[in-house]
VEXDOGU-270612 format. One line per field, with one value per residue (C-alpha): residue in one letter; x, y, z. Coordinates in Angstrom, 3 decimals. Layout:
N
type = [A:...]
x = [X:...]
y = [Y:...]
z = [Z:...]
This chain:
143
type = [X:X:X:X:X:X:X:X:X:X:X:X:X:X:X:X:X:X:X:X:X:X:X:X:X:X:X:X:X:X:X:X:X:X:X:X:X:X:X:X:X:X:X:X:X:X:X:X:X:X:X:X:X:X:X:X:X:X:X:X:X:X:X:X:X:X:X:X:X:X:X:X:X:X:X:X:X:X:X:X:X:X:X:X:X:X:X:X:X:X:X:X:X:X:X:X:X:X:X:X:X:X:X:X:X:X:X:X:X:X:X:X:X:X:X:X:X:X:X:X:X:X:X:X:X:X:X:X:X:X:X:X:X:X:X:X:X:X:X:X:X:X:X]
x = [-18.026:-16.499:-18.290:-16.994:-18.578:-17.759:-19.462:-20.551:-23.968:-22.970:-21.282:-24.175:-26.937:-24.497:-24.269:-28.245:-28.912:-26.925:-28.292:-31.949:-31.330:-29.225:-30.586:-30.220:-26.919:-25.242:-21.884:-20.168:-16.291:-14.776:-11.231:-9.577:-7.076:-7.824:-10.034:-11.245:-15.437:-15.995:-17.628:-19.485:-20.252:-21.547:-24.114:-25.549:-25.616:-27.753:-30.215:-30.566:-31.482:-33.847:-32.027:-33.687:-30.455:-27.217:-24.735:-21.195:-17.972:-17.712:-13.187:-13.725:-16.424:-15.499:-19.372:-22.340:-25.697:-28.632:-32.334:-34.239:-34.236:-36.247:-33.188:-30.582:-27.507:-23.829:-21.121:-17.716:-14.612:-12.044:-8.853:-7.687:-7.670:-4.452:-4.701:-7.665:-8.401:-9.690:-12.804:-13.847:-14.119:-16.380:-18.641:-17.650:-19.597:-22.342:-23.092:-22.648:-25.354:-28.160:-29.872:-28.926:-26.381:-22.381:-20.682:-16.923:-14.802:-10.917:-11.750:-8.388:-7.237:-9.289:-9.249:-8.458:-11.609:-14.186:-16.477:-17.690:-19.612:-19.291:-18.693:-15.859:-16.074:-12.740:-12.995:-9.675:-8.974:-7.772:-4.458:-4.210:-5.609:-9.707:-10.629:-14.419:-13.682:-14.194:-13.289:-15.322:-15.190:-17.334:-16.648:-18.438:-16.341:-17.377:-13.416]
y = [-9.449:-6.570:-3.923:-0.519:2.962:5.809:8.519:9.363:8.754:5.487:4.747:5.764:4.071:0.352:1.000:1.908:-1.049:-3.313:-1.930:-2.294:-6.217:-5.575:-7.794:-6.807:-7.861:-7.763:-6.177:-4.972:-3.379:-0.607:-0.254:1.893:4.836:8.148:10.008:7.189:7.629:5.422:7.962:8.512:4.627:5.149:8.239:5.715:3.153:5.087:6.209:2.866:1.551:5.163:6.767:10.845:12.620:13.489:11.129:12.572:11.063:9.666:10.140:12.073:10.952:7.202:5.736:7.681:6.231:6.705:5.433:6.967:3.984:0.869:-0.797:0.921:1.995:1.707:4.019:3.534:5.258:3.365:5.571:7.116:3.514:2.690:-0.683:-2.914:-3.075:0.749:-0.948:-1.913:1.259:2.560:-0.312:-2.425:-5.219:-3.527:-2.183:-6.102:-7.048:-4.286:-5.900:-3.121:-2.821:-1.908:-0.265:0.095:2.126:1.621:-2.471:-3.347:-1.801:-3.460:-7.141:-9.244:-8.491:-7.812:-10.625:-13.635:-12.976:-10.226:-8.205:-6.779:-3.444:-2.947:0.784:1.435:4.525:4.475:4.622:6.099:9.307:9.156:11.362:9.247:6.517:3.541:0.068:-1.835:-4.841:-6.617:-10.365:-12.136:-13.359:-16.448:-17.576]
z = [-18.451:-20.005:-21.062:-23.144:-21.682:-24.121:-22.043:-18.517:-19.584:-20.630:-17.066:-15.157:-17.439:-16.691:-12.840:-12.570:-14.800:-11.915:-9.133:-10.595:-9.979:-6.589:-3.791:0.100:1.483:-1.764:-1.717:-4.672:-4.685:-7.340:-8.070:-10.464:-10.783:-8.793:-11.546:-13.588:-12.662:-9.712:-8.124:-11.395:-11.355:-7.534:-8.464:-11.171:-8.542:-6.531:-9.024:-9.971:-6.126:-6.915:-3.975:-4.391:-2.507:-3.689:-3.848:-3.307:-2.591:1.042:0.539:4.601:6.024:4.471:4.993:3.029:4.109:1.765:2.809:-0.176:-2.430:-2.543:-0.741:1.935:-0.270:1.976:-0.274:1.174:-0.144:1.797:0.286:3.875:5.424:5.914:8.197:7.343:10.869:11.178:9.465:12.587:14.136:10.953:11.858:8.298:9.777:10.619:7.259:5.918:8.438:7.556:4.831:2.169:-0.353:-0.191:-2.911:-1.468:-3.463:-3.398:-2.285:-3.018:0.099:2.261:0.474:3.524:4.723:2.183:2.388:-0.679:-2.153:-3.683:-7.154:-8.598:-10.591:-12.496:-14.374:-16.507:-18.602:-22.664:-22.560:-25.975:-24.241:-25.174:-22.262:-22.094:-22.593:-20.148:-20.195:-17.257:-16.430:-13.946:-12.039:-9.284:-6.605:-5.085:-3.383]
């Protein structure tokens, strides 16, 4: 499904609105340019699961762990992996196993591992230059 998001409002109000039906062990992956909202699309996330605490970008820290909500919420910004294999040492597994939700940022990186099911959060900018604009398109991966 693709979906057109022509403010941050907009971006936020689409991820709640998703993670309002998010189950426990569902995983879902963002990719996108640096700068194009998927942090924006993780803070909507997270008031959707009603987490109460700020939600910032995990870039140093890679793993964010948020209990407030009515399910755990796993935010992982996986940009300073460079091997697939350091997600062993964050505890990747771990998080899969917990019975929350995983919102990985930066998924592509980390492909070979990321596990099926799962859903795919594609945010792309306007090329013609329309600074809110959001084109987002969303996929569930089954293979």
């Amino acid at each position: 499904m693709k979906f057109e998001s022509h403010s941050r409002e907009e971006t936020l109000k689409l991820a709640a609105d998703m993670a309002a039906k998010a189950k426990p062990g569902d995983v879902f992956t963002l990719t996108g340019d640096l700068g194009v909202g998927k942090t924006v699309f993780a803070k909507g996330f997270a008031k959707g699961l009603g987490v109460t605490e700020p939600v910032t970008s995990p870039t140093f820290t890679i793993v964010q762990e948020y209990k407030s909500g009515r399910l755990p919420f796993f935010h992982l910004d996986v940009y300073r992996i460079s091997d697939p294999d350091e997600m062993e040492e964050v505890g990747f597994d771990d998080y899969l196993e917990r019975g929350g939700v995983v919102l990985i940022e930066w998924a592509e990186l980390i492909e070979d591992i990321l596990p099926l099911p799962r859903t795919r959060v594609k945010i792309e900018k306007d090329s013609d230059g329309a600074d809110d604009y959001r084109l987002i398109t969303i996929e569930d991966v089954e293979q």
